[in-house]
C-alpha atoms as one frame of an Amber mdcrd trajectory, in Angstrom:
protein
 -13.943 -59.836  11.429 -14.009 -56.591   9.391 -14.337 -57.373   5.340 -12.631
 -55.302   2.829 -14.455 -54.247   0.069 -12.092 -52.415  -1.989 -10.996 -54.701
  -4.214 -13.913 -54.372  -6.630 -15.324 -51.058  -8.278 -18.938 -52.688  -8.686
 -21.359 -51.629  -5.957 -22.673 -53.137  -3.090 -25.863 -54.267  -3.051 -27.974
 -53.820   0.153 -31.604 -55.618   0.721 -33.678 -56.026   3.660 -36.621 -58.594
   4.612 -37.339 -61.298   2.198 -40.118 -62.284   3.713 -40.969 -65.835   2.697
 -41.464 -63.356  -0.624 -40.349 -66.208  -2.985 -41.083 -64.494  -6.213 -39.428
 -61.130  -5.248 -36.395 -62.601  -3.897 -35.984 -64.368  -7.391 -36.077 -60.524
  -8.801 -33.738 -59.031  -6.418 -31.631 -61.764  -7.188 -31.941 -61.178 -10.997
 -31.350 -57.447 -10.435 -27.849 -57.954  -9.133 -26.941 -60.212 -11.872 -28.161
 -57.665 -14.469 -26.183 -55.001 -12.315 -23.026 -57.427 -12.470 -22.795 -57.443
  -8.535 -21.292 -60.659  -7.158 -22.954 -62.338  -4.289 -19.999 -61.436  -2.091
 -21.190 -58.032  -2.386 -24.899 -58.616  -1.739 -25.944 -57.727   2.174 -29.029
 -59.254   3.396 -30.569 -57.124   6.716 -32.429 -60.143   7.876 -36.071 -61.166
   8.135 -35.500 -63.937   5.316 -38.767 -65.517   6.748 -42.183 -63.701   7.561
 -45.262 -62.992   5.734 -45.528 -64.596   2.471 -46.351 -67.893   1.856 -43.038
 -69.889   1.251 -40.333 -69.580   4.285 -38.335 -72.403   3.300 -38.423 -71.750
  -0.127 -37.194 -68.097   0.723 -34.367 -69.294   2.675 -33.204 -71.888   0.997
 -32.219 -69.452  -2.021 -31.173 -66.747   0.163 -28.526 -69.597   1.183 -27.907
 -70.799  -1.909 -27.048 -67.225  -3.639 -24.464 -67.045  -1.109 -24.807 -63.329
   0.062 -23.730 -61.782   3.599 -27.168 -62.200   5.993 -27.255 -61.661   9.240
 -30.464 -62.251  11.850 -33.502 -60.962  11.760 -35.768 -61.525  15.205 -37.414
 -63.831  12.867 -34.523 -66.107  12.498 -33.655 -66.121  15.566 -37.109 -67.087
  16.935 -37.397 -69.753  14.422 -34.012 -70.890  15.060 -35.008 -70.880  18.363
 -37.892 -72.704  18.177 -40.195 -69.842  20.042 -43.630 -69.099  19.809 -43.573
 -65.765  18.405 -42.140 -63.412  16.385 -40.338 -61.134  18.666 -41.094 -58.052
  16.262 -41.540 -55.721  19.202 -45.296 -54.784  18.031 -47.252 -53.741  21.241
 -49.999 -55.748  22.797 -53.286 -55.970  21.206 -52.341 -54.062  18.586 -53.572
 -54.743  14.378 -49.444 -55.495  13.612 -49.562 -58.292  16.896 -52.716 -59.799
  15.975 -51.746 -60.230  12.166 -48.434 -62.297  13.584 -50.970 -64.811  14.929
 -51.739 -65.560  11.255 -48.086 -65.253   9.516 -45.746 -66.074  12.324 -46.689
 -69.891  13.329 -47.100 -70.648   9.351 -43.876 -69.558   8.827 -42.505 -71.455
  11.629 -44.325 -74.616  10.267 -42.938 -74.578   6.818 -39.657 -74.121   7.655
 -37.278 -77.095   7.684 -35.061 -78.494  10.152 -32.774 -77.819   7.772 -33.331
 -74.131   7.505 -33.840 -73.439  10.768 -30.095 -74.752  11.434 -28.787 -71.841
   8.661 -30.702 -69.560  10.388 -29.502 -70.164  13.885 -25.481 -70.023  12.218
 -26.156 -66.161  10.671 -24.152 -63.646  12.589 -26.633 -60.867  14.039 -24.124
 -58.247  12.766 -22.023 -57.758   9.871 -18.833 -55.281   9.609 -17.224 -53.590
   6.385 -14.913 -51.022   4.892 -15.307 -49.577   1.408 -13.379 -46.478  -0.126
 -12.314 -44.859   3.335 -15.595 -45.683   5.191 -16.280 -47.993   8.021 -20.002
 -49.776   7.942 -22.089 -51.958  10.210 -25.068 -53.672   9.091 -27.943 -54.244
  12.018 -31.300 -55.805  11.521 -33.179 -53.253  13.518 -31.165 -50.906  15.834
 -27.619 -50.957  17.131 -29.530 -51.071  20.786 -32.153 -53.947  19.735 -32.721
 -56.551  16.652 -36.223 -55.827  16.903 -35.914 -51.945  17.579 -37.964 -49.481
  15.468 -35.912 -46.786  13.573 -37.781 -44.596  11.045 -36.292 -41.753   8.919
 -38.752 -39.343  10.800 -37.083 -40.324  14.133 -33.700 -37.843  13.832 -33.336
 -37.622  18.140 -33.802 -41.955  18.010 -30.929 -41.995  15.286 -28.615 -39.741
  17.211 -28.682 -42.263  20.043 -28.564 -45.054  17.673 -25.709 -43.646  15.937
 -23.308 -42.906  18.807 -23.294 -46.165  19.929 -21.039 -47.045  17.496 -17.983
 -45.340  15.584 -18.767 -46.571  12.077 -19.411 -43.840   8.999 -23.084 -45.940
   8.194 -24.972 -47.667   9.944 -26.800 -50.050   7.530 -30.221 -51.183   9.161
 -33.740 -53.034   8.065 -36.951 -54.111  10.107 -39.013 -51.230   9.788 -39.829
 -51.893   6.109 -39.412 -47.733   4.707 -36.206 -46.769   2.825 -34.765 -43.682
   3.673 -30.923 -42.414   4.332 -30.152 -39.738   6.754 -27.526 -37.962   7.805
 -26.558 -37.719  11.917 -23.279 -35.564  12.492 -20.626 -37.391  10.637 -22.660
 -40.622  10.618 -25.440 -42.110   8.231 -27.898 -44.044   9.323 -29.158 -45.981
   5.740 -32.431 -47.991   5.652 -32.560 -50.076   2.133 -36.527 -50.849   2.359
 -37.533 -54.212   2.030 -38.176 -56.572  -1.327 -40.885 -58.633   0.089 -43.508
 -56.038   1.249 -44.275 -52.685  -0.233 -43.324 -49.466   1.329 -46.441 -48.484
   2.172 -46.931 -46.036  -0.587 -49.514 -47.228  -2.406 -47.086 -48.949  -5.157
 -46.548 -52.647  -5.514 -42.781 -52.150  -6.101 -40.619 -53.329  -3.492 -37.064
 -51.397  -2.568 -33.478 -52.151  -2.073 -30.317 -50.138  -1.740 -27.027 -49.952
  -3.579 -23.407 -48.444  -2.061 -21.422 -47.524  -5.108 -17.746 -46.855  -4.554
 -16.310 -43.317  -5.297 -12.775 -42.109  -5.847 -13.042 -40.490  -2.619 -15.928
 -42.521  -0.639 -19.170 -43.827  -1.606 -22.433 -42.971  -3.448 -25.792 -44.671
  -1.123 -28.895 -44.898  -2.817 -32.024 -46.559  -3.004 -33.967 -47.811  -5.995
 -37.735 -49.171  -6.583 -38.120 -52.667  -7.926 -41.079 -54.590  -9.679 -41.727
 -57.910 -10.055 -44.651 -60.585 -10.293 -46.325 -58.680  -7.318 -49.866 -60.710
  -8.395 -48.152 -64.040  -8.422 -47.429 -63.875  -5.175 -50.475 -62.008  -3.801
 -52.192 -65.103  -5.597 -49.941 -67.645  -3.711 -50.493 -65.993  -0.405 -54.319
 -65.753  -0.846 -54.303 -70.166  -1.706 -52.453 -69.972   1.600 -55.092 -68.286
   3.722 -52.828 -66.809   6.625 -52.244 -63.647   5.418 -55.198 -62.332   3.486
 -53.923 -58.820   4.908 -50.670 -58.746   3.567 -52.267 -60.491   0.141 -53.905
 -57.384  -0.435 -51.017 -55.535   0.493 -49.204 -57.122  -2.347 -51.371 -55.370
  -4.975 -52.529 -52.049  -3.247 -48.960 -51.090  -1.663 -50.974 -50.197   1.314
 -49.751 -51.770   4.795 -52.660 -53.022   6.376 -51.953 -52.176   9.740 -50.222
 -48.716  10.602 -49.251 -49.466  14.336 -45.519 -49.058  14.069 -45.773 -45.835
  12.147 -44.722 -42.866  13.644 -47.378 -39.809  12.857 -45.119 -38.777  10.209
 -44.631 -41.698   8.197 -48.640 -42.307   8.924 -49.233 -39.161   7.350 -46.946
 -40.569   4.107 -49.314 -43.443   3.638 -50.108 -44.024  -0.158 -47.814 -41.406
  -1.429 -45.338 -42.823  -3.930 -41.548 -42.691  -2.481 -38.909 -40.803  -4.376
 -35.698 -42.764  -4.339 -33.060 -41.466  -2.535 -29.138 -40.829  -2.763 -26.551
 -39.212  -0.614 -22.381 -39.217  -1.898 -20.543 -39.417   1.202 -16.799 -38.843
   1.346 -14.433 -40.460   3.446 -12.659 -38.929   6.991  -9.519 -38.689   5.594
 -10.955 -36.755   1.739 -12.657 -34.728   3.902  -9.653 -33.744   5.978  -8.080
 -33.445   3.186
C-alpha cells in the first residue's frame, strides 16, 4: 500500500533509531507537537531498541504515539528471539564487541509484549507527497542492516537504482546527510538516541515540508536531557561506552566509518536542506 500525503500542508517528520533512548524519544515526540505534525505524519526508520538503558520503555511509546515504523535488524532479531544484533559490524571489531554489552540487555528488558509489535512492523514503508514518490528503508534498499554513508556516492548509485522512487528515506548508520543521485535522493535523518558523532550531545531528525511544486528535505539538531540519560545508562552498567557518548558526542568506536566520515569526527554538523521539485514541475 502506497499512502497519500497530500492532504495536509504540515510537514513530515522523519526520525531514525530510538535506541532504548527513553528521554530523547520523549523530546522528539514533544518537537512534533510544538511543530503541529500529527503522528500520521511522523516516520520512524527503525532501531526503536538498542543502546540505552530502557527498550521496553522506548517501544512502548514509540507504539503508543502511533507513528509509521518499520524494522530495524534490531526488531527483527528481538522479535525473533536471536542472539545477536544482526548490525552487520565485522568480527572482532570495537562496534561487535560493544553489542555483547547492549544487545542481550536489550533483549532482556523487552516484553513479550513488545517483542510481538515489533515482529508486526512492516520492514518498508511507501509514500507520495506533492508529485514525489518515497520509500523509507532501515538501512539499504539491498540489506536492513546495510551501511550507507553520505561519503559513499558510487554505494548510493547502486542503492538508488534499485528502486524508481524520487527519495529514498534510510537510517542505521546514525549520520544525517541528504544527497543527490541523478534524479533520485537518497535522505539519511540521523538518529535521536545517539549523537552524530560530532562532538555535540544533540541528537538529529529530519523534516519533508511540502512545496507548491514538490518538497523542501531538511535536517535539524535537537537537545534534550542528554545527562539524564547518560546517568540512567551508567546505573545500568552495559553500556559505559555509549554513557560517555551521551555527553561527549563522540562515538566510541569508529569501525563502521568510512575514512571520510572518520576524518569528520568531533566536528559539529551543519544541518542540511535540499528543495526538490516534482517530475512533472520539472517537465514542466
Amino acid at each position: 500500500m502506497i499512502q497519500n500525503f497530500d492532504d495536509d500542508a504540515r510537514p513530515v517528520m522523519v526520525i531514525g533509531g530510538p535506541y532504548s533512548n527513553l528521554r530523547a524519544t520523549v523530546a522528539a515526540k514533544a518537537e512534533a507537537e510544538r511543530l503541529g505534525i500529527p503522528a500520521e505524519r511522523v516516520i520512524c526508520t527503525g532501531d526503536v531498541v538498542a543502546y540505552c538503558c530502557e527498550p521496553d520503555e522506548t517501544s512502548r511509546l514509540i507504539a503508543e504515539w502511533g507513528c509509521h515504523v518499520i524494522q530495524g535488524n534490531c526488531e527483527q532479531q528481538i522479535a525473533a528471539g536471536a542472539e545477536d544484533c544482526a548490525c552487520n559490524f565485522e568480527d572482532g571489531s570495537a562496534c561487535a564487541t560493544l553489542a555483547k554489552g547492549w544487545y542481550p540487555y536489550a533483549a532482556a528488558h523487552t516484553s513479550d509484549e513488545m517483542r510481538r509489535w515489533m515482529g508486526q512492523l512492516p520492514d518498508t514503508f511507501r509514500f507520495t507527497m506533492g508529485g514525489l514518490s518515497y520509500r523509507v528503508v532501515h538501512g539499504a534498499v539491498s540489506g536492513v542492516s546495510d551501511w550507507v554513508f553520505g561519503s559513499d556516492k558510487e554505494l548510493i548509485r547502486q542503492e538508488c537504482a534499485l528502486d524508481s522512487a524520487d527519495v529514498i528515506i534510510a537510517g542505521h548508520c546514525g549520520v544525517p546527510f541528504i544527497t543527490r543521485s541523478g534524479r533520485q535522493t537518497w535522505f539519511n535523518a540521523g538518529v535521536v538516541g545517539m549523537p552524530a558523532n560530532d562532538g555535540t550531545p544533540d541528537v538529529w531528525y529530519g523534516l519533508i515540508t511540502p512545496t507548491v511544486h514538490g518538497a523542501v528535505l531538511s535536517t535539524h539538531r535537537l537537545g534534550y536531557d542528554h545527562h539524564g540519560a547518560a546517568a540512567a545508562l551508567r546505573r545500568s552498567g552495559h553500556a559505559n561506552g555509549y554513557a560517555r557518548t551521551l555527553i561527549t558526542g563522540l562515538w566510541p568506536s569508529l569501525d563502521v566509518l568510512p575514512q571520510r566520515e572518520r576524518e569528520q569526527t568531533g566536528r559539529r554538523l551543519r544541518a542540511a536542506r535540499l528543495a526538490l521539485k516534482s517530475p512533472s514541475a520539472m517537465a514542466a
